[in-house]
N, C-alpha and C positions, 0 to 999 in steps of 0.2 A: 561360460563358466570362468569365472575370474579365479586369479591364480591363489592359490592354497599353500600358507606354508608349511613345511610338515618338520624341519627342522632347521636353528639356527647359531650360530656360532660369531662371535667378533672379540677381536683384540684391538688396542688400542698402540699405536707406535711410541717410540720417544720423540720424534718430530709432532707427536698429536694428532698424525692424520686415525681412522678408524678404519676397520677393513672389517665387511659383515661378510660372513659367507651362508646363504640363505638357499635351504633346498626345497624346491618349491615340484608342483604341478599346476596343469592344464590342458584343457584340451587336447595338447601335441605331446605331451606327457611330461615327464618326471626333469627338472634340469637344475642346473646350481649357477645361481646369480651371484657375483662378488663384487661387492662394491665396495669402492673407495671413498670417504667422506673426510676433506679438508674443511676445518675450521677458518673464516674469512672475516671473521671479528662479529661479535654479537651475538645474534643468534644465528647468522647466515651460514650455510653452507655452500660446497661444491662437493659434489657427486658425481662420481664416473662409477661406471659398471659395466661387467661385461657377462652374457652368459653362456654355459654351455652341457648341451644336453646330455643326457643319460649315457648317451648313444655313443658321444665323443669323449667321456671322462675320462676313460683308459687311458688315450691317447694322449691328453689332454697332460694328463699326471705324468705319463712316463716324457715326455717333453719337457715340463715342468723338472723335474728330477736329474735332466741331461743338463737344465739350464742351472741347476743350482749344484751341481756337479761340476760344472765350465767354469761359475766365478770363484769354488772352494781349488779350483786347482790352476785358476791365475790364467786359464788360458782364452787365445783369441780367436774368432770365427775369421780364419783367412780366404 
């Protein structure tokens, strides 16, 4: 079964790059793909992505949340 997307979301930065965030399945189930797409002149791109399953979102997010809590308050991982 090839993967199925069931919802998706992207914004576009001021630098240009594009960020999709795409919730998909398959076979091992439910997960969310993010991808980064830089602009390379033309029509070329570059794509990086990373994903992470159903299983790990919590953790995933509340990580996410310590990390954007650390550069809102200027501090450094000693």
């Amino acid at each position: 079964m090839p993967d199925r997307e069931i919802y998706s979301e992207r914004f576009r930065t001021d630098r240009g790059k594009t960020f999709f965030f795409d919730v998909k399945e398959n076979v091992n189930g439910k997960f969310v793909k993010i991808t980064e797409s830089i602009p390379l002149g033309g029509e070329r791109y570059k794509r990086n992505f990373i994903t992470v399953s159903e299983e790990s979102l919590g953790e995933f997010i509340t990580l996410a949340q310590k990390v954007i809590e650390a550069i809102k308050a200027g501090k450094e991982n000693k």
